[in-house]
N, C-alpha and C positions, 0 to 999 in steps of 0.2 A: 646354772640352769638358764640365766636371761639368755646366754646368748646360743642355745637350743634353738629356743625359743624365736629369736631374732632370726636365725637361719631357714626357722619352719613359718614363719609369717605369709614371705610372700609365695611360696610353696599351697599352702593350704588357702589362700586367698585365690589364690589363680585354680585352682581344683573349682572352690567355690563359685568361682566367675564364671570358668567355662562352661558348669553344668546349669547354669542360672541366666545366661544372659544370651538369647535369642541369636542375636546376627554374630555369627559366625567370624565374618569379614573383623569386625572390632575384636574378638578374639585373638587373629592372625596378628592382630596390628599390635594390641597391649601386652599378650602375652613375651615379645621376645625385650621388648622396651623394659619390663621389670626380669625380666635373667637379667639383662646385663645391669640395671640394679643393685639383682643380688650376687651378682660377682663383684661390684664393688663395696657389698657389705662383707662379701667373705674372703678378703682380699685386706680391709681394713680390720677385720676382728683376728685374721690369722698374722696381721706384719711382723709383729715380734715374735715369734716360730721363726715365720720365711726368715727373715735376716737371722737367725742364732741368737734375737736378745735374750731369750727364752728356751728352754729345751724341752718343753711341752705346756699345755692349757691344760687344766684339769675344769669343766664342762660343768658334771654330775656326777654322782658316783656310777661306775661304770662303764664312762664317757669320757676321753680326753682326747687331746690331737697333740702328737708330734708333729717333728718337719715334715717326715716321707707323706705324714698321713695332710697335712697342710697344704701341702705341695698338688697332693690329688685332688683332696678339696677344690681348690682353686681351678685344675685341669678341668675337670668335672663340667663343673660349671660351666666352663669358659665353651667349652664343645658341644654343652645343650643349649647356651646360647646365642651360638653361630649354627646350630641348626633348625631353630625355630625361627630366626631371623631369617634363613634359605627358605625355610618350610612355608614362609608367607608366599613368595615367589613360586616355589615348585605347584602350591594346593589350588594357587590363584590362573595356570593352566593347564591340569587335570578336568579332564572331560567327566563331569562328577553327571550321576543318572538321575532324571526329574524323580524316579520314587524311593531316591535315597532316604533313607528315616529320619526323621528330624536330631534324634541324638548321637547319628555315627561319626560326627566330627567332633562335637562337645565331649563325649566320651576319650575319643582319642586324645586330645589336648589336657583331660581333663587325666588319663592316665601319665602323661608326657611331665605333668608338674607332682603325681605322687612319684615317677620312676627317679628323678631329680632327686626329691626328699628322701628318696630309702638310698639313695646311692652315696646321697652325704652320710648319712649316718652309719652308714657303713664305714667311710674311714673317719669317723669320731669315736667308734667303739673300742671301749679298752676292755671287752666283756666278750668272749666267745661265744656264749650263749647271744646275747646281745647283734653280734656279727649274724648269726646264723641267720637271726631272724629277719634281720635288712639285705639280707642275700637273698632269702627265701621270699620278702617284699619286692628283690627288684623282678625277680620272673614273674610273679605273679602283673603287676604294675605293666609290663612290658610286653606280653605276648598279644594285650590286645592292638599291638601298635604292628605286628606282624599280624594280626587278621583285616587290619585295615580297607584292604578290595572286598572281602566277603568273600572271593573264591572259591573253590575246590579245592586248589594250588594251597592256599592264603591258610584255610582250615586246616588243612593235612598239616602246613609247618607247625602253625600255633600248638594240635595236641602234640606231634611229634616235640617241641621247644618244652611242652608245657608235662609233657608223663616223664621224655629224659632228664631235662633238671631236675627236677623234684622226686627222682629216683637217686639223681646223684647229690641232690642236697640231703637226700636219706641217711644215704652218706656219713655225708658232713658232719650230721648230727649224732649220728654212732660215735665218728672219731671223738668229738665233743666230747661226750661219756666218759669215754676211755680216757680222755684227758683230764677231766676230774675224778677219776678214778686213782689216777696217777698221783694227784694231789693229795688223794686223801691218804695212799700209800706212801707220801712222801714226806708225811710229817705235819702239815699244813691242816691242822686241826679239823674242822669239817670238810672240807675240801673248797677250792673256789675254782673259778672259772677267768678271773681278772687277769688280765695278760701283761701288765704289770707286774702282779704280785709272782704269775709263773713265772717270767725272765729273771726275777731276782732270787726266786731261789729253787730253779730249776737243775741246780747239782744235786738235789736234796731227793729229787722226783722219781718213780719209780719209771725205770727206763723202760723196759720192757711193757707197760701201756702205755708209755708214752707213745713209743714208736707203732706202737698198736695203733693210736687215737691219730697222731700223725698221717698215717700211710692212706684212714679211712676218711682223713681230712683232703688229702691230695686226688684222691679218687673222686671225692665229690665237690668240692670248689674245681676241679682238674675238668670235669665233666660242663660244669657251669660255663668254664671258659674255652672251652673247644677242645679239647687237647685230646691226641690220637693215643686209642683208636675209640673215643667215648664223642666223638668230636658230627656225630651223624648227624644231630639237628639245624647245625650251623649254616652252611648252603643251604638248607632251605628256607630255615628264618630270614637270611639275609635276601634271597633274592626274589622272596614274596612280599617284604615288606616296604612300602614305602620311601625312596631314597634317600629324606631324612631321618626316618625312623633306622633304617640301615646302616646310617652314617652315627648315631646315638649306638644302636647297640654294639659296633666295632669300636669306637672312638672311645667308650664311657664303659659300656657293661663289662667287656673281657677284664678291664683294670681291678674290678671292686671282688671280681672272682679269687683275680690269680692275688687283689691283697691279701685276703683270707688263706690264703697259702705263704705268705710272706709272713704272716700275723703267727701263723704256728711254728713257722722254719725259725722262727727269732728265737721261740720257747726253745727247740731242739740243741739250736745253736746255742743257747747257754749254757749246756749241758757237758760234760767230761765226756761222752759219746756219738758225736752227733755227725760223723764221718759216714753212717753209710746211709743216713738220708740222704745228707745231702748227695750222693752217689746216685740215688737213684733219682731226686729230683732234675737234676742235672741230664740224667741217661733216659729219661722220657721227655724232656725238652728236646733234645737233639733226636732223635725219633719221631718224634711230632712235625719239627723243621723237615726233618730229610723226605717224612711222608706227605705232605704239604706239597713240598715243593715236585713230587711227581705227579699230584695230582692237577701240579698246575699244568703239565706240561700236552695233557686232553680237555679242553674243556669249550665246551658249546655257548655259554650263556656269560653275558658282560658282567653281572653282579656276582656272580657263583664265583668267579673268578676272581674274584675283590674278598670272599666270601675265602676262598682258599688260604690268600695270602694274607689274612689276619692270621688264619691256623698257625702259619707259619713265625708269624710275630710273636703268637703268642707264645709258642714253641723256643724262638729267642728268648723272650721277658720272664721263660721257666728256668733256662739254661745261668741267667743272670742269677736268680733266685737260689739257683742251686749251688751257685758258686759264693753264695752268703753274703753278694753283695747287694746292698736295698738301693745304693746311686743309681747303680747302671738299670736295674732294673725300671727306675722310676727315669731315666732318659732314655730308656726303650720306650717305654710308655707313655711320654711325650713326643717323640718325636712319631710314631705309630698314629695314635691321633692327629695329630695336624693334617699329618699326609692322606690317613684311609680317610676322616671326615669329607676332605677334599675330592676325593676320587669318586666318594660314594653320592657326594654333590655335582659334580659335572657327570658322572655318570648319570644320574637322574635326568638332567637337563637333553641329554643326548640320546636317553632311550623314548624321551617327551617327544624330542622332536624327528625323530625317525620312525616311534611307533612300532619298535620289536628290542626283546633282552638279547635275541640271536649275535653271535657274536661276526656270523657268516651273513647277517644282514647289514651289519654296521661298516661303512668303509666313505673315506673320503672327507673326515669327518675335518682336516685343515683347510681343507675348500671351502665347506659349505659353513663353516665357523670358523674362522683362523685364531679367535679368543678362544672359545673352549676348545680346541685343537692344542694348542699351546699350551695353556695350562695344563691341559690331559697329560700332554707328556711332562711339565714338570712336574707331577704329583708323581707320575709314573717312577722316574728317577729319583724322586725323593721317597716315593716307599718299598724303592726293590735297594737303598743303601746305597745310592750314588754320590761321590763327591759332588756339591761342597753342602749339601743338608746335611744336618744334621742325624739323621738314621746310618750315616756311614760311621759319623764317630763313636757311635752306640755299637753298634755292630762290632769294627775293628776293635775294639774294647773288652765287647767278652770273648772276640775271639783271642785278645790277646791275654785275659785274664784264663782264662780255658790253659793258655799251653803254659804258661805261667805258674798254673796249679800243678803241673804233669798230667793235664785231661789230653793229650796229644790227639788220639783216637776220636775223641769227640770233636776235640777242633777240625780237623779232615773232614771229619760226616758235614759241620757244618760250613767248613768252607764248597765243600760241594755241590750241599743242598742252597747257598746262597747263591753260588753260581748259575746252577740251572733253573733256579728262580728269576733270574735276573733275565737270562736269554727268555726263557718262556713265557712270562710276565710282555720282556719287549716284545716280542715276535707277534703275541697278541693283540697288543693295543697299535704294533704298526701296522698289521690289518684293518684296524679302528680309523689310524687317521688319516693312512693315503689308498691312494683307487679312486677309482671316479665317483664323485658326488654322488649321491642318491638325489633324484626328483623329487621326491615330495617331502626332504626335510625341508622343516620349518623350527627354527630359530627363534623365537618368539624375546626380546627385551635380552639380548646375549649380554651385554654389558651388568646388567640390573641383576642378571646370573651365576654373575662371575666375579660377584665383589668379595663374597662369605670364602669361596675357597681359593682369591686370589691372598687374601688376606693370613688365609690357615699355612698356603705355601710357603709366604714370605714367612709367617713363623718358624716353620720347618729350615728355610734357610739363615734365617740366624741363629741358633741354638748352632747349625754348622761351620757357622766362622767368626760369630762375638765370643757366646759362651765356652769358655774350656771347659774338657774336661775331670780336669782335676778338683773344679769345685761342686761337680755331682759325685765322684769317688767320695769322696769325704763327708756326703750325706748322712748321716744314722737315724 
């Protein structure tokens, strides 16, 4: 329980602050200074996981962390605390209006450190029920970080983010049922919901709710994290909300989704029949990629577009899932993070300084910035699975795990849909950075704006030429 506890300290402290202490500006400053803090508490309380001294924490009852779920932890973190440390920078030149309300930034921030705490707890849960509710916490926690302009725009995503999840966490929580319904049909005395005690003796289980509780679970964690064709609130959450709130919910929220689908595919997988989920999980990941990637191939708006190509990650990090492997899927989901936080960080800076999302507004953008020009296109190449980032060796991986299994069919759809990802995506953002300047960007402290996602890239690029991948296969 201490170390709950120790994790939700400086979480509830920073809620506490932001809604309590007047200037704003001190907010911006102390809030990012304790994440990375508390990335180095959760960093030193997870070390024996991360290295295998250990093969899980047991928390509280309820509550435990594996590697994979360690592993996130850590992610987690690490990407809400490179976006609150941007978020100083982006908030400090935003044209904010003299009769803004005294609480629409305390609010925000103050949502920004509960989205944190529900998203850890989310992978400390060894309790379905328990998951539901930290899943059900982070929409809630987050949408007001998509209403952040007060818009028209800004309103419409938030009910649209805030009726579709919570139809698809409705979901979730059927499946739930049906999965202790399972239990109780399986032997397992009153039934329980502990996802421990399901894997171990999930031979025993009644199949038939299982797959029941499964299917209702994919649909609605599937819905949370984008996935086609449930996938409607996504672009617009994304491209009304704030650049670093956009870079959080790409970077951090899809992962705690598609865990909750990982958390039950374990249960299935430990079962004597669990061939034609995984068939189907696998066959809407590759679906989701292939319709993703058409979608990228019209699109009018710089963040919509960022907004796509998570669909489409996400639609990878499903196809991983589906093939029962938990490595690849958590080095999709690292390398996805580094690069979209980044993008959705220089993005920000360059719709700041041009003053339009239009995609047919934006051009020239290596002239008039040759810093974020540059970096634009490395994040660009590090999130369409370019050599030598890391997203390429995640990629070639489940596409090589895909034909390896005999998914042949699905490897094609997804070598395709990466392809045309890749052309569409570039073809895009080279409109972005050459043509002739626009007059009236303004650039404001380029350097000072380009430390958070110079620093996300170079991660992206190590994971693609230190780390092998043989030591994320062998994850469990």
């Amino acid at each position: 329980m201490k170390e709950l506890l120790i994790l939700a300290a400086i979480p509830i402290f920073l809620i506490y602050f932001s809604l309590a202490v007047p200037k704003i500006s001190l907010t911006r400053k102390v809030t990012p200074v304790l994440h990375w803090v508390q990335l180095g508490l959760v960093i030193w309380m997870t070390w024996s996981v991360l290295t295998g001294q250990e093969l899980r924490i047991t928390i509280a009852p309820g509550l435990a962390l594996d590697r994979i779920g360690a592993y996130f932890v850590v992610l987690t973190t690490a990407i809400m605390a490179s976006c609150v440390t941007h978020a100083d920078y982006f908030f400090e030149q935003e044209k904010i209006p003299v009769d803004e309300p005294w609480w629409h930034a305390r609010v925000f921030y103050a949502c920004i450190n509960l989205f944190l705490f529900a998203m850890t707890f989310v992978f400390l849960c060894d309790n379905l029920g328990y998951m539901w509710i930290g899943i059900e916490t982070t929409t809630l926690a987050s949408a007001p970080l998509v209403f952040y302009d007060r818009t028209k725009n800004a309103m419409e995503a938030s009910w649209k983010y805030l009726i579709i999840c919570s139809v698809g966490i409705a979901f979730a929580l059927l499946g739930t049922v049906f999965i202790f319904a399972a239990s109780q049909h399986g032997g397992i005395g009153n039934g329980t919901l502990t996802i421990s005690e399901l894997v171990l003796r999930a031979p025993a289980l009644s199949f038939p709710l299982l797959r029941l509780g499964f299917i209702f679970c994919l649909i609605g964690y599937g819905t949370k994290a984008g996935i086609f064709p449930l996938h409607s609130w996504l672009p617009d959450a994304y491209s009304e909300a704030p650049a670093p709130a956009s870079a959080m919910l790409s970077a951090a929220l899809v992962n705690c989704a598609l865990f909750g689908i990982w958390r039950v595919v374990q249960i299935t997988q430990a079962t004597n029949s669990h061939s034609v989920t995984f068939e189907l999980v696998a066959a809407l990941g590759t679906i989701t990629v292939v319709a993703a990637s058409l979608f990228l191939v019209r699109q009018h708006s710089f963040k919509r577009l960022w907004a796509y190509s998570s669909i489409e990650n996400v639609g990878l990090m499903l196809v991983a899932i589906g093939l029962g492997s938990g490595g690849l899927f958590l080095l999709q989901a690292i390398n996805h993070s580094l690069a979209k936080a980044a993008v959705f960080m220089l993005s920000g800076n360059i719709i700041q300084a041009s003053g339009t999302k239009k995609l047919h507004g934006l051009h020239g953008i290596i002239k008039s910035s040759p810093m974020w020009g540059g970096l634009l296109a490395l994040a660009t190449f590090a999130i369409t699975g370019s050599p030598p980032f890391g997203s390429f060796l995640s990629e070639i991986s489940i596409l090589t795990a895909s034909a390896n299994t005999n998914h042949w069919i699905l490897a094609m759809f997804l070598v395709f849909a990466i392809a045309l990802s890749f052309v569409a995506i570039c073809t895009h953002v080279g409109g972005v950075l050459f043509g002739a300047p626009k007059a009236d960007f303004n650039a404001v402290q380029p350097l000072r704006a380009s430390i958070v996602p110079a620093a996300l890239i170079c991660g992206a690029l190590v994971l693609g030429t230190v780390v092998h991948v043989d030591f994320w296969m062998k994850l469990r």
